[in-house]
N, C-alpha and C positions, 0 to 999 in steps of 0.2 A: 324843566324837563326838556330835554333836546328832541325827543319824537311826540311829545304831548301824551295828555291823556288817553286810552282807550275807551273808547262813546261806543253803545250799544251799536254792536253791525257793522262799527268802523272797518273790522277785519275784516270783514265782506264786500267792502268798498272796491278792491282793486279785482282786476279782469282778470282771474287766474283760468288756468286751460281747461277748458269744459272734463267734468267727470260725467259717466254715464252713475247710475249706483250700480251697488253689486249685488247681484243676487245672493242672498244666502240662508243655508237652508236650517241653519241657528246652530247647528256642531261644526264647532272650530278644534285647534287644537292649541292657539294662540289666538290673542285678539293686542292689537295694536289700538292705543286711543291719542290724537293727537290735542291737544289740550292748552288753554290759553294759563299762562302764568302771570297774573296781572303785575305782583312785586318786581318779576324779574323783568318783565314786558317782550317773554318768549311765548313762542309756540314748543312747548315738552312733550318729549315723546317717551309713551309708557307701554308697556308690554304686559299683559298680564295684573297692571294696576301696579306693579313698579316702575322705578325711572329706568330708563335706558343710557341715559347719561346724554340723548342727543336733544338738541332745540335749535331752533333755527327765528329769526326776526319775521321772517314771514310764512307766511301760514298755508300757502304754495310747498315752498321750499320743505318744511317741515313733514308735507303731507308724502311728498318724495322721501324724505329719508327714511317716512315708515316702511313704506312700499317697499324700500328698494330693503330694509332689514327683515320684512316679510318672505320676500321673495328669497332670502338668505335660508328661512324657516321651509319654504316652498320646498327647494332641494333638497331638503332630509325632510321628503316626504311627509310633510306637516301640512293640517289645511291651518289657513291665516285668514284673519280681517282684519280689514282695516279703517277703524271711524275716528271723526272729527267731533270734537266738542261742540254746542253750536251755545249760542247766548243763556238761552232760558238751560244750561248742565246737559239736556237729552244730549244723543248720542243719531250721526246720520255716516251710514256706511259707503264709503268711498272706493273701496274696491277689495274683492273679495278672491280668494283661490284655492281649490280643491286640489289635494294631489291624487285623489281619484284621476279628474281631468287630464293632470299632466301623463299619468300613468298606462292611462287606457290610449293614448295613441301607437299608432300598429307601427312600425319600424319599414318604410319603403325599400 
């Protein structure tokens, strides 16, 4: 294997850019989960608990391309979350958005 096995937390190994979590107040309208695939040795990105068809080798990278296909959800006024797999299957929320939020700002 040219990238080696994946070791418990290895995916946690490298410095990726600080997430705060997200608050969320558990009504979504989607949910993004971004999810390790050990066969294929991606990070899968699923929607709703289907595939999306994207994945990415790092688990960074993957974490973006949910966001950025949330944030696609965001403009037709959808609220979105968006979580990460972690080791032991739970689920830890990486960032979350309300289009209450986007809607309710006043127009300067």
């Amino acid at each position: 294997m040219a990238f080696g096995a994946k070791r418990s937390g290895s995916s946690f190994q490298s410095k990726p850019r600080p997430r705060a979590l997200a608050p969320s107040n558990g009504r979504h309208d989607h949910e993004y989960h971004v999810a390790w695939d050990e066969a294929a040795k991606l990070w899968n990105i699923e929607r709703d608990g289907d595939p999306t068809g994207l994945s990415a080798r790092q688990q960074g990278a993957a974490v973006d391309l949910a966001i950025h296909e949330a944030q696609q959800d965001l403009t037709k006024r959808l609220d979105v979350i968006v979580c990460v797999q972690q080791d032991d299957g739970t689920l830890t929320t990486v960032w979350a958005a309300s289009c209450a939020a986007v809607n309710d700002r006043v127009p300067v």
